[in-house]
C-alpha positions in Angstrom: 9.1 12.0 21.4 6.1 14.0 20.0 6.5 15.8 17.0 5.3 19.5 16.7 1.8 19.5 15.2 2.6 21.1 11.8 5.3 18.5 11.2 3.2 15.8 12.6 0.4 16.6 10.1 2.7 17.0 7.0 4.1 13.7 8.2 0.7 12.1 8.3 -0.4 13.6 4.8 3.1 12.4 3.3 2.8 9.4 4.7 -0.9 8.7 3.1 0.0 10.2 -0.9 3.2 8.4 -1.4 2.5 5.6 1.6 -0.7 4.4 0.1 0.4 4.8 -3.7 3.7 2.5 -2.6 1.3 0.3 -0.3 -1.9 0.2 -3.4 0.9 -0.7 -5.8 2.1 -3.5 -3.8 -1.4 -4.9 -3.6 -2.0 -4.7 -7.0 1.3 -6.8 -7.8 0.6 -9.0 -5.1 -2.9 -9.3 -6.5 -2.6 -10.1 -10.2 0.3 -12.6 -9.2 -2.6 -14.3 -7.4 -5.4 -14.3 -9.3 -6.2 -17.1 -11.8 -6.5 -15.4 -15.1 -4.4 -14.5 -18.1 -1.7 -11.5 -17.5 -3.5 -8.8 -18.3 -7.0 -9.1 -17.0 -5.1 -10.0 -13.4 -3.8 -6.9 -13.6 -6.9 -4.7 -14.8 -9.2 -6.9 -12.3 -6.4 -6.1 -9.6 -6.2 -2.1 -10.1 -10.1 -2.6 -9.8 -9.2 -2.3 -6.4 -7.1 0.2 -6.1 -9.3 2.9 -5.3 -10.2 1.0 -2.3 -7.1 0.2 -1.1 -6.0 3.8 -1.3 -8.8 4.8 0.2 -8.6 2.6 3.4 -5.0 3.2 3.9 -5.3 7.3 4.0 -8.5 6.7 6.2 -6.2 4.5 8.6 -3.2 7.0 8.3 -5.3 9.7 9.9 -7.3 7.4 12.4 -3.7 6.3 14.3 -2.5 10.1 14.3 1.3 8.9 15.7 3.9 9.5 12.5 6.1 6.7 13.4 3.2 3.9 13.7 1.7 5.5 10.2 5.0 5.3 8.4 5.6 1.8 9.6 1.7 0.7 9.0 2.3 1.9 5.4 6.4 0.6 5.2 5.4 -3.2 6.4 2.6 -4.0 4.7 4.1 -2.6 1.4 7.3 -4.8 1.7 5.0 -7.6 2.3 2.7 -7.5 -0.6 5.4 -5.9 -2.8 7.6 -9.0 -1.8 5.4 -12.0 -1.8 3.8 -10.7 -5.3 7.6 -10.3 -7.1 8.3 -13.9 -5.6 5.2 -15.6 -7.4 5.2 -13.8 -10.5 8.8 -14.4 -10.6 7.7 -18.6 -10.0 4.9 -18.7 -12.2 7.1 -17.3 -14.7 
């Protein structure tokens, strides 16, 4: 089923603002679990990347253009990372 295009596009732009803040969060908890260093510089060398993490996933949001397959590009990854980076920091802890 094809959503209408107004819906479709406020779908795609929802889907990149909170999508890619939940998804660039993830990455960042994922990422300072991960990296060899002392708390706090893991976690200011992780949000380093941030900015391109964000920026990728809003340019891949609008390059698929089908709501469905943006919202689950965005919901899977972010479970993933979010996940796996809870899980170490949790058993390094």
């Amino acid at each position: 089923m094809q959503l209408p295009y107004p819906i479709r596009i406020i779908s795609l732009v929802l889907a990149a603002t909170i999508g890619g803040y939940f998804l660039t969060s993830a990455v960042i908890i994922f990422l300072s679990a991960i990296v060899p260093m002392d708390k706090p510089d893991a976690i200011v060398a992780s949000s380093l990347f941030s900015y391109a993490i964000y920026t990728a996933a809003v340019i891949w949001i609008f390059v698929v253009r089908d709501s469905k397959r943006a919202w689950l590009g965005m919901l899977i990854p972010t479970l993933m990372f979010g996940g796996a980076g809870l899980l170490i920091s949790r058993m390094a802890s």
